[in-house]
C-alpha positions as CSV (number, residue, x, y, z in Angstrom):
1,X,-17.1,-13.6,-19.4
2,X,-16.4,-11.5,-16.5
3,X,-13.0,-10.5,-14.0
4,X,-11.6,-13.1,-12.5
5,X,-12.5,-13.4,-8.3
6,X,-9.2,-13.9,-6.6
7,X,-9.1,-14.8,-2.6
8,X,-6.3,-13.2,-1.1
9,X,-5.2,-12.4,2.6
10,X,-6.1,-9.2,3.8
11,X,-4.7,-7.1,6.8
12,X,-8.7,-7.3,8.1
13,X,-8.5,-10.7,7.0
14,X,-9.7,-12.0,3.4
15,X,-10.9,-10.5,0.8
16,X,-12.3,-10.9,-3.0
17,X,-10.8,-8.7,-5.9
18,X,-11.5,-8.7,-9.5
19,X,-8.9,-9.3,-11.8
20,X,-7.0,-6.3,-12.0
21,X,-8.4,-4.3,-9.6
22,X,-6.9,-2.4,-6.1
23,X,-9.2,-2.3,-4.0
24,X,-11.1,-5.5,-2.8
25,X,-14.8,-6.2,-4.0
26,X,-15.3,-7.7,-0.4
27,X,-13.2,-8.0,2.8
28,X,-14.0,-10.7,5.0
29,X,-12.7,-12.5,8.5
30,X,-12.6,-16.1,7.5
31,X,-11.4,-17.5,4.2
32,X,-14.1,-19.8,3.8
33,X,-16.2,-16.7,3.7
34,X,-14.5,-14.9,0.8
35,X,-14.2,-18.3,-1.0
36,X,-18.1,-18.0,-0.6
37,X,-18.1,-14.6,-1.7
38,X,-15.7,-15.1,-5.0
39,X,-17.8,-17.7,-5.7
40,X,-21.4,-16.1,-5.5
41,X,-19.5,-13.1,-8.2
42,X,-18.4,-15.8,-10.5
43,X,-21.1,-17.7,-11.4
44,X,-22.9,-14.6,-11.8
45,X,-19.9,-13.3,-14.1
46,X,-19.6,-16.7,-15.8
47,X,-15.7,-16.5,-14.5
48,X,-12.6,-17.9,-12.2
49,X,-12.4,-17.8,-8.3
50,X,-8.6,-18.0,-8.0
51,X,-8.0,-18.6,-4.3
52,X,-4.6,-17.9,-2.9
53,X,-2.9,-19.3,0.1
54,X,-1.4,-16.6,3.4
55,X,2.1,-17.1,1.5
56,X,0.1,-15.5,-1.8
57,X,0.5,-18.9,-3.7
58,X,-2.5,-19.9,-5.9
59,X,-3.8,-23.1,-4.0
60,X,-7.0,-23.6,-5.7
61,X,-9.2,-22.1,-8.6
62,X,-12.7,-22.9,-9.5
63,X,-14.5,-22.3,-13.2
64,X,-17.8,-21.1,-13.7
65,X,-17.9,-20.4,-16.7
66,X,-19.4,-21.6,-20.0
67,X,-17.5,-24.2,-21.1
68,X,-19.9,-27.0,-21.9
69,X,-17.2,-30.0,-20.8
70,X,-15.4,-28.7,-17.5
71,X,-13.3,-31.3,-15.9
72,X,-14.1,-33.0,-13.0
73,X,-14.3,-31.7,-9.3
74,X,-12.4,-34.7,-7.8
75,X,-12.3,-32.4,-4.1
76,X,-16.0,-32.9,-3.7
């Protein structure tokens, strides 16, 4: 299982960082673009996108990884 992806505000915008790291993997202007982002890294690293609100709240997180019985998406 890979770094967690976490969506967080970015003075250029958003932008994607692993789990742990400084610098961001990806910097982008919309959040709806880093969500895409996050998301691409995660299912390839079997792992979390952890998406934070402006205030740096978690708001939302999303699991791809292994687990044979994840619960439901009830947002789509």
């Amino acid at each position: 299982m890979g770094k967690n992806q976490h969506v967080v505000k970015h003075q250029e915008g958003w932008a994607v960082k692993g789990a742990g790291n400084e610098k961001a993997t990806k910097v982008t202007s919309t959040q709806k673009e880093a969500i895409e982002a996050a998301r691409e890294i995660a299912i390839n690293q079997r792992s979390e996108v952890v998406i934070h609100g402006r205030d740096g709240k978690i708001r939302d997180k999303d699991s791809y990884g292994n687990d044979p019985f994840p619960p439901k998406d009830k947002k789509h």
